[in-house]
Biotite code that builds the C-alpha atoms (Angstrom):
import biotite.structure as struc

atoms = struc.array([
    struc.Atom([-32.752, -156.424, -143.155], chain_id="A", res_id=1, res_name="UNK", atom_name="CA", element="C"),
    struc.Atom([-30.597, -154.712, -140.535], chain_id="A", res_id=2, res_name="UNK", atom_name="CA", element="C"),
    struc.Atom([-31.748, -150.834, -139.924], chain_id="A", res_id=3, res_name="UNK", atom_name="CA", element="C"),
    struc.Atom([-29.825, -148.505, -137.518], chain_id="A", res_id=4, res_name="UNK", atom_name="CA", element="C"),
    struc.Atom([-31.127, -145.602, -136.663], chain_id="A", res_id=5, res_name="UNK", atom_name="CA", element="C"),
    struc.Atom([-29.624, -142.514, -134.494], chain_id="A", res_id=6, res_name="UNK", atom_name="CA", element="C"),
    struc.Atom([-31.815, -139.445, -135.804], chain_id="A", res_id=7, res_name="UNK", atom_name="CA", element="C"),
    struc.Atom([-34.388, -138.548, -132.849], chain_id="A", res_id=8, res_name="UNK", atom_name="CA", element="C"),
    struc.Atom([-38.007, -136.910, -132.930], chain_id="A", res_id=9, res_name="UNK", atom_name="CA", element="C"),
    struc.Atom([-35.964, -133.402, -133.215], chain_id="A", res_id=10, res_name="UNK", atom_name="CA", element="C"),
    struc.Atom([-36.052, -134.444, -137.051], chain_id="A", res_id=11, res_name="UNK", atom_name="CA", element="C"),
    struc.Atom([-39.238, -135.866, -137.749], chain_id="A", res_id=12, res_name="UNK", atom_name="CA", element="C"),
    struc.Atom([-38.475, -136.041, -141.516], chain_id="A", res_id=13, res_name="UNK", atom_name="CA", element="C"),
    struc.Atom([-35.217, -137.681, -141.144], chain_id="A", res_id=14, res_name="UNK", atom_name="CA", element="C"),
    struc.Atom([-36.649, -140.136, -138.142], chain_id="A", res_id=15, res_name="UNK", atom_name="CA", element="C"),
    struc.Atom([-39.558, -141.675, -140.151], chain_id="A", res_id=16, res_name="UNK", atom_name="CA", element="C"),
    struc.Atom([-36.840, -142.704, -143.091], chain_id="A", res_id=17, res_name="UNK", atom_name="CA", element="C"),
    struc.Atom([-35.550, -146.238, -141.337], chain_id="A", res_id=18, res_name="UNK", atom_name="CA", element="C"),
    struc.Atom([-39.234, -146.729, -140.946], chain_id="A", res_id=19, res_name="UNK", atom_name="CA", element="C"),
    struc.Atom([-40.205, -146.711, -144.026], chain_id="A", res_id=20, res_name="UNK", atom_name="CA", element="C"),
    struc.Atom([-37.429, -148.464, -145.495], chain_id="A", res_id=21, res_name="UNK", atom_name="CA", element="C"),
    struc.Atom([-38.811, -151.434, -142.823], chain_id="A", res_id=22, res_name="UNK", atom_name="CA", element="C"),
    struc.Atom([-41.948, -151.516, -144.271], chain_id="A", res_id=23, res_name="UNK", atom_name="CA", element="C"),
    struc.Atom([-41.161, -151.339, -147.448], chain_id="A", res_id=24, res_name="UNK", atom_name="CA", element="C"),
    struc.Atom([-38.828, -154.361, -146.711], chain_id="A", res_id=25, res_name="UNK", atom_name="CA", element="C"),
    struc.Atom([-41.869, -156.367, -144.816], chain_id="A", res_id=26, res_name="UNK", atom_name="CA", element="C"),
    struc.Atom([-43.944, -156.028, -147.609], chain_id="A", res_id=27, res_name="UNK", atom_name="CA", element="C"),
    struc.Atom([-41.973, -157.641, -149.702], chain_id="A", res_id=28, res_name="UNK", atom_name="CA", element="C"),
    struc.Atom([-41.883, -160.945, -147.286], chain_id="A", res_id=29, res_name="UNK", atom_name="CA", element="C"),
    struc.Atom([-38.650, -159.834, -145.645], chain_id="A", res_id=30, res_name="UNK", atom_name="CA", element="C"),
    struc.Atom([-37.289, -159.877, -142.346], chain_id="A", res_id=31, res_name="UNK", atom_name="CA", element="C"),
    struc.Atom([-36.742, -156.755, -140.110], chain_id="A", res_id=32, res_name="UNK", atom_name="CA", element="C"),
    struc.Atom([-34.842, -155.166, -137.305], chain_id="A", res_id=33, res_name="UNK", atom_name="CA", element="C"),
    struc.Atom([-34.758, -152.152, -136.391], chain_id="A", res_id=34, res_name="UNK", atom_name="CA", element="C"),
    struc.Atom([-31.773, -150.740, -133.880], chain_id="A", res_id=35, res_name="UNK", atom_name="CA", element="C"),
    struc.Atom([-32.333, -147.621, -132.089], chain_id="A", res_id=36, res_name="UNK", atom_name="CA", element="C"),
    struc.Atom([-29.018, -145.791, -130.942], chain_id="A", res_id=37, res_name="UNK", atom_name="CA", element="C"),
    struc.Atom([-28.646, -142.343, -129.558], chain_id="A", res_id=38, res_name="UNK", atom_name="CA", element="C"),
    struc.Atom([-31.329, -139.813, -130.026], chain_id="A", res_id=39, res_name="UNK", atom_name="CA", element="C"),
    struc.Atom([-33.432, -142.357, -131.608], chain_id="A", res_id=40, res_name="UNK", atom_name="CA", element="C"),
    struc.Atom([-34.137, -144.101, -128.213], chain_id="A", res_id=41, res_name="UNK", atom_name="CA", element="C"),
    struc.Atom([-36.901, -141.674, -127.284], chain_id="A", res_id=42, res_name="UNK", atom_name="CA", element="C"),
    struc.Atom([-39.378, -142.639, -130.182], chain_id="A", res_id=43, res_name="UNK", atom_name="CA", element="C"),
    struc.Atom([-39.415, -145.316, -128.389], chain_id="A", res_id=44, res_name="UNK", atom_name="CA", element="C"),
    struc.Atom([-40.676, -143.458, -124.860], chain_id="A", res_id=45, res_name="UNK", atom_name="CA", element="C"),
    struc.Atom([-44.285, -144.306, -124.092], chain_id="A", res_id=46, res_name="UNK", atom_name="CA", element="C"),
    struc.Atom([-44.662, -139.653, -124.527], chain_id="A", res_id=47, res_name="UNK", atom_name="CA", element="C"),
    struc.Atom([-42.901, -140.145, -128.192], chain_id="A", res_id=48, res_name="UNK", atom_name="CA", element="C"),
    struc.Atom([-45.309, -142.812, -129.424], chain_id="A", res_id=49, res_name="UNK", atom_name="CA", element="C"),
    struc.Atom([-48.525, -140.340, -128.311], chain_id="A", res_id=50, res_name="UNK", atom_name="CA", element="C"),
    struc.Atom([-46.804, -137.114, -130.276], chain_id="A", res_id=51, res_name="UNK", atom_name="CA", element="C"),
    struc.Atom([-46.933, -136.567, -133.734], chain_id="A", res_id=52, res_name="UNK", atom_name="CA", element="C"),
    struc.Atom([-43.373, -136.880, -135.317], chain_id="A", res_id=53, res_name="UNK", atom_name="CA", element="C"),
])
């Protein structure tokens, strides 16, 4: 599974989505990757991953 994602932290309900849908997809055996484009970039900042989204 192919997820691309362009929603940043400004939209914490909307960012956690593609997430989800990943695990969901893991724990049924599958393969994942997850594309980060735009906004979405900054969840992965070192400052993102210590907030709360």
């Amino acid at each position: 599974m192919h997820v691309l994602t362009t929603i940043g932290p400004d939209n914490s309900t909307k960012a956690v989505l593609p997430f989800i849908a990943g695990k969901g997809a893991m724990s049924r055996g599958e393969s994942v990757a997850m594309f980060a484009m735009q906004e979405a970039t900054y969840l992965g900042a070192p400052s993102a991953a210590s907030n709360d989204l």
